[in-house]
C-alpha positions in Angstrom: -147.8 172.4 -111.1 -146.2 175.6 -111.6 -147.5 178.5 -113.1 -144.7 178.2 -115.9 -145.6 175.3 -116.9 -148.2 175.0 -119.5 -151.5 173.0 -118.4 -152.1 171.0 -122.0 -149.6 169.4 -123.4 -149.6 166.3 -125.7 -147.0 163.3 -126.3 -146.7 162.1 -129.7 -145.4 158.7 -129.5 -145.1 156.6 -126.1 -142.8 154.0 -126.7 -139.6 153.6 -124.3 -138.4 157.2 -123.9 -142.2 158.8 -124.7 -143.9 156.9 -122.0 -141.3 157.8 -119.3 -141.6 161.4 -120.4 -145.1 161.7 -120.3 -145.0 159.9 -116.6 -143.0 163.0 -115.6 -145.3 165.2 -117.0 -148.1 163.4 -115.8 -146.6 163.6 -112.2 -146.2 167.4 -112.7 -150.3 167.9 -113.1 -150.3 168.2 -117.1 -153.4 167.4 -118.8 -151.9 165.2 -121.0 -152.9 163.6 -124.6 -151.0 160.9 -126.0 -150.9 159.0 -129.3 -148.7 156.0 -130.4 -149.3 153.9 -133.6 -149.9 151.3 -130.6 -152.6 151.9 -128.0 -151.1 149.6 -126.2 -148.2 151.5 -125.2 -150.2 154.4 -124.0 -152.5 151.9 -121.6 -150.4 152.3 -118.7 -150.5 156.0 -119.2 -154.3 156.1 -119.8 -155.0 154.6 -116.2 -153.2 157.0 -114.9 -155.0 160.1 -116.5 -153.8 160.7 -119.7 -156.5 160.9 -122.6 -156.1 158.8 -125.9 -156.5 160.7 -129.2 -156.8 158.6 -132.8 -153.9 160.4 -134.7 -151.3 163.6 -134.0 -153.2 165.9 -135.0 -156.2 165.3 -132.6 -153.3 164.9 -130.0 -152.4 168.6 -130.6 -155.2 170.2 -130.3 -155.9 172.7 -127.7 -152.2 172.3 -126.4 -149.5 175.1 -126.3 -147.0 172.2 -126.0 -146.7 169.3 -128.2 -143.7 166.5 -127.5 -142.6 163.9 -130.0 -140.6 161.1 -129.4 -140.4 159.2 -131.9 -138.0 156.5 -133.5 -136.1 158.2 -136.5 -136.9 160.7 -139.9 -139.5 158.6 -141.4 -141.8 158.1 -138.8 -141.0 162.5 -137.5 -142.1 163.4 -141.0 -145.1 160.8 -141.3 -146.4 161.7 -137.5 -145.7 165.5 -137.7 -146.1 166.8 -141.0 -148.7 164.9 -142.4 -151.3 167.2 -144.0 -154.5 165.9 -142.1 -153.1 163.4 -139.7 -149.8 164.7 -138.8 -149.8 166.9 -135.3 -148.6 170.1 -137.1 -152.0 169.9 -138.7 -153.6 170.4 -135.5 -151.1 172.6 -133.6 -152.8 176.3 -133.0 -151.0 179.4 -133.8 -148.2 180.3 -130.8 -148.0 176.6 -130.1 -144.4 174.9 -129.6 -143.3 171.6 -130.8 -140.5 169.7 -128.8 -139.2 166.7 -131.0 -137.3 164.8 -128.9 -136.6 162.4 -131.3 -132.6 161.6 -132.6 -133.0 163.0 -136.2 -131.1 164.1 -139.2 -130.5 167.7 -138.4 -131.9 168.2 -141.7 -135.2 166.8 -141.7 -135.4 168.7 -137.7 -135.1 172.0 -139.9 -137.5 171.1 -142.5 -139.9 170.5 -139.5 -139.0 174.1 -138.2 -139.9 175.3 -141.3 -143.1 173.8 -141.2 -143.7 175.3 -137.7 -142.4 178.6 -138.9 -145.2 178.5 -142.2 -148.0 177.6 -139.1 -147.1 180.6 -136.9 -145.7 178.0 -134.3 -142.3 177.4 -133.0 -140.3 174.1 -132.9 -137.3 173.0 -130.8 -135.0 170.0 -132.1 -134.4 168.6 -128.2 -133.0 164.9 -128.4 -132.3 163.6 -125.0 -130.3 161.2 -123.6 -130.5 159.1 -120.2 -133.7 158.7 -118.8 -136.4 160.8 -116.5 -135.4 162.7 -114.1 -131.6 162.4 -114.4 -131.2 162.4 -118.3 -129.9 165.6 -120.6 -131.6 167.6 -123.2 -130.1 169.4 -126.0 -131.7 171.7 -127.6 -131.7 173.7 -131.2 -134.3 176.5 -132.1 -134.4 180.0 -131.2 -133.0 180.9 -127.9 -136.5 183.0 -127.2 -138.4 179.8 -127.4 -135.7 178.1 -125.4 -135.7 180.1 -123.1 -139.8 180.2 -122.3 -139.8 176.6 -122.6 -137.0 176.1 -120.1 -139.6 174.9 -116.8 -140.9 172.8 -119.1 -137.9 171.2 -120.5 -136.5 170.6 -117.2 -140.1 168.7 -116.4 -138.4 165.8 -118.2 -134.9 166.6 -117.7 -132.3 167.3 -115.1 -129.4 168.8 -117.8 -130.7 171.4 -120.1 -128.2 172.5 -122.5 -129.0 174.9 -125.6 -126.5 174.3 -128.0 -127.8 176.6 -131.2 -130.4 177.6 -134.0 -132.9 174.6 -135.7 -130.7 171.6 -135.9 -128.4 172.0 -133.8 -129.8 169.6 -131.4 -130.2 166.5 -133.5 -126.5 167.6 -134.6 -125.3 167.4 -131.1 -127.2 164.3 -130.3 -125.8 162.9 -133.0 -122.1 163.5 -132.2 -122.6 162.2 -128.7 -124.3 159.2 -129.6 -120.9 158.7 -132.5 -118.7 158.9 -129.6 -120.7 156.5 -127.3 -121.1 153.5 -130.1 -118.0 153.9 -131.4 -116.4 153.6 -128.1 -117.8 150.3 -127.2 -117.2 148.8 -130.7 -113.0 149.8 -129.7 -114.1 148.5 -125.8 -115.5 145.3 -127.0 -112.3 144.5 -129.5 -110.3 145.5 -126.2 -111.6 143.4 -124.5 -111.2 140.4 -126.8 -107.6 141.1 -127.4 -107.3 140.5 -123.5 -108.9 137.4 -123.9 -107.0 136.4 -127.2 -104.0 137.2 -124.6 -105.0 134.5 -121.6 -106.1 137.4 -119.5 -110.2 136.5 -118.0 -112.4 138.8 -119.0 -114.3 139.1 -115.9 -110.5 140.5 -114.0 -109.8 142.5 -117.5 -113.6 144.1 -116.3 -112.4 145.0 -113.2 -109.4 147.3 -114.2 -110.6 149.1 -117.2 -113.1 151.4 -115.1 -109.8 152.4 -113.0 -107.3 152.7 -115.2 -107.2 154.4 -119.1 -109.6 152.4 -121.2 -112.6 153.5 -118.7 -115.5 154.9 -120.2 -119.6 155.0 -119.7 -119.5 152.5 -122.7 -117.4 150.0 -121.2 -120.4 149.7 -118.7 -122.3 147.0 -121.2 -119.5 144.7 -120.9 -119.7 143.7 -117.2 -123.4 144.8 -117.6 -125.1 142.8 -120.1 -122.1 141.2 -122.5 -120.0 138.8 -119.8 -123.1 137.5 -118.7 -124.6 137.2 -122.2 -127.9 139.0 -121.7 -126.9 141.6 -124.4 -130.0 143.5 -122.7 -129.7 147.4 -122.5 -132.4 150.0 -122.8 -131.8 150.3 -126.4 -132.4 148.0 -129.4 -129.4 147.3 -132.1 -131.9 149.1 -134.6 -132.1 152.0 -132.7 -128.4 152.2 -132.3 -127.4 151.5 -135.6 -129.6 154.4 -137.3 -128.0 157.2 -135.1 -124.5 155.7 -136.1 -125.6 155.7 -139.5 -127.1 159.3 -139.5 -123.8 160.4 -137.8 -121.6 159.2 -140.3 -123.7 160.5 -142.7 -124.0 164.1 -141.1 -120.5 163.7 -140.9 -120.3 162.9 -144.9 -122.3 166.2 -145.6 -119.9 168.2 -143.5 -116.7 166.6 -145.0 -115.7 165.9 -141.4 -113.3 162.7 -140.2 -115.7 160.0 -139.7 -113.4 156.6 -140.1 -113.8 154.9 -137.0 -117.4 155.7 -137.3 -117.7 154.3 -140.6 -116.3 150.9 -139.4 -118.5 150.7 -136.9 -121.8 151.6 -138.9 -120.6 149.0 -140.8 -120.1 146.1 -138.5 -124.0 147.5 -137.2 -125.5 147.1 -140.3 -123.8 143.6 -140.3 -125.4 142.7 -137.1 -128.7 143.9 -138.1 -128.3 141.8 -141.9 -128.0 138.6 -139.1 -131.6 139.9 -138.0 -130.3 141.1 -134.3 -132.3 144.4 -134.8 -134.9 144.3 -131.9 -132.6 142.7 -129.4 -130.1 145.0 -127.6 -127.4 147.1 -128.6 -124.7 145.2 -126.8 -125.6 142.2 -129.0 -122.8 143.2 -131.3 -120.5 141.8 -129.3 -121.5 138.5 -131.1 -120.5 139.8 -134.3 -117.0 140.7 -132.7 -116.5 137.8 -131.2 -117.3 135.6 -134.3 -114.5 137.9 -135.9 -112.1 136.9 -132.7 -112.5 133.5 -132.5 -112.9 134.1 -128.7 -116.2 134.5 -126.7 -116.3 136.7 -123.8 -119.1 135.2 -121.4 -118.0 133.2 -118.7 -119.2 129.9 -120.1 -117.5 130.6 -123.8 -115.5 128.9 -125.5 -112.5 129.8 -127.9 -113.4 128.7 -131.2 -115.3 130.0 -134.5 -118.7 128.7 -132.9 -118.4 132.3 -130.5 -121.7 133.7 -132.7 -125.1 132.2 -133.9 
C-alpha cells in the first residue's frame, strides 16, 4: 500500500461492479468494510479479509474513504442518507464519499449537500468498464479530486475529472445515451441486412471494418447471433440510465429523439418481464418488430420473439 492511499476504507454495496472494486482495494492492503442488502454477495469478499458491518452507517465508521456502488437514485438515497442507517450517518468529519453509482445528477448534488452539512466531501465518480482497465469520471471539487486521485486510480486505469457535484453522473449519463442508443440503430442494421438476404454472421464480419463499427456492435457477434443475450449488465440496469438520460436531457431542453425511442422500446422489453436477463436481450423485441431473427438457427417469421 502506498502512503497515499488511505488504510480504512468501506464499500457500500458489493454487487457486480462493488465486489470487483473492493477486490482491487482489497489487493492494494485496505482494511476494508463492506455492506450489501445481501450478505451473500460480500461472502467471497469476507474470506478474503474484508469485515461485514449490519447497515452503511456501521460500514463508515472509522473510514476516511467511503465507496458506494449501488444500483440507481432510490437505493443512493435510502443507503446514504438515511438518518440512522444510511452511511452519511456514520461518516466522521473530513471523510470523503465516492458514489460510484450511475445517478441522476440531481440526486448526486443533493448527496453533496448532505456531505457538505456533515463537514465531509463527496465525489459523484460513475465508472465504466471494469477493474483495472475501466474509466472514472468524476464531479466534486477539484481539491478533493485531486487528494483522492491514488485512490481513484486503485479501481481505475482512466481517471477523468469532468467538473463541480454532478457533473459525473451527467457525463456517465451521456456516454451510456450514446452506447444504448447505438446498439438499438446496430441491431435494426443488422436486421435490414438480413431482411435483404445478406447472413448475419458475414454482415458481423464487415461492420467492425468498415463505417457502422462501434464498441456496441460488439453484443451482436458477442451474445445476440448466438442467442445468449448474456453481457455484464442486466436490461434493468440499462434501461434506467437510458431513461435518466433522456430525462436529464428533458431538464436541459437538449435533443434527445433517438434516445427517447430507444427508452421506449427498453421499457417495452422490460413490460415483457426481460429485466434481469441481459441487455442485449432487446434484440428480441427488434426482431419480433422485423419479422426476421438474427441467430444462426432463426427463422423469418413473426415467431422471432417469446
Amino acid at each position: 500500500m502506498t502512503d497515499t492511499l488511505p488504510p480504512q476504507q468501506a464499500v457500500i454495496g458489493v454487487g457486480t461492479m462493488g465486489s470487483l472494486m473492493a477486490s482491487a482495494l482489497l489487493d492494494a492492503g485496505v482494511d476494508l468494510a463492506v455492506h450489501d442488502l445481501r450478505r451473500a454477495a460480500a461472502e467471497p469478499l469476507l474470506q478474503r479479509g474484508a469485515r461485514w458491518c449490519d447497515t452503511p452507517a456501521d460500514a463508515a465508521r472509522a473510514c476516511p474513504v467511503v465507496w458506494a456502488s449501488l444500483p440507481g437514485p432510490e437505493q443512493v438515497v435510502s443507503a446514504l442518507l438515511d438518518t440512522e442507517t444510511g452511511a452519511l450517518a456514520g461518516m466522521s468529519p473530513g471523510a470523503v464519499l465516492i458514489d460510484t453509482t450511475t445517478d441522476d445528477p440531481d440526486v448526486a448534488r443533493r448527496v453533496a449537500v448532505a456531505c457538505l452539512e456533515r463537514d465531509c466531501a463527496m465525489l459523484d465518480a460513475p465508472v465504466s468498464g471494469r477493474p483495472p482497465t475501466m474509466t472514472l469520471m468524476a464531479g466534486g471539487r477539484r481539491a478533493v479530486f485531486d487528494r483522492m486521485r491514488p485512490t481513484l486510480a486503485t479501481v481505475a486505469a482512466q481517471v477523468f475529472y469532468v467538473g463541480e457535484a454532478g457533473a459525473g453522473c451527467a457525463a456517465k449519463l451521456a456516454t451510456q445515451y450514446m452506447g444504448y442508443t447505438n446498439l438499438i440503430a446496430a441491431i435494426e442494421g443488422m436486421l435490414i441486412g438480413k431482411a435483404a438476404g445478406i447472413d448475419p454472421s458475414v454482415l458481423a464480419e464487415i461492420v467492425p471494418v468498415s463505417a457502422g463499427a462501434s464498441r456496441a456492435f460488439n453484443a451482436i457477434p458477442n451474445a445476440i447471433l448466438d442467442g445468449s443475450y448474456q453481457a455484464g449488465g442486466t436490461l434493468d440496469i440499462v434501461a434506467k440510465d437510458v431513461a435518466l438520460a433522456c430525462a436529464l436531457a428533458q431538464r436541459l431542453h437538449a435533443p434527445a429523439a433517438t434516445g427517447e425511442q430507444a427508452n421506449a422500446l427498453y421499457k417495452a422489453a422490460q413490460e415483457l418481464g426481460w429485466g434481469s436477463e441481459g441487455y442485449p436481450v432487446i434484440a428480441r423485441l427488434l426482431e419480433e418488430l422485423a419479422g426476421q431473427r438474427l441467430t444462426a438457427d432463426g427463422t423469418d417469421g413473426a415467431d422471432g420473439a417469446d
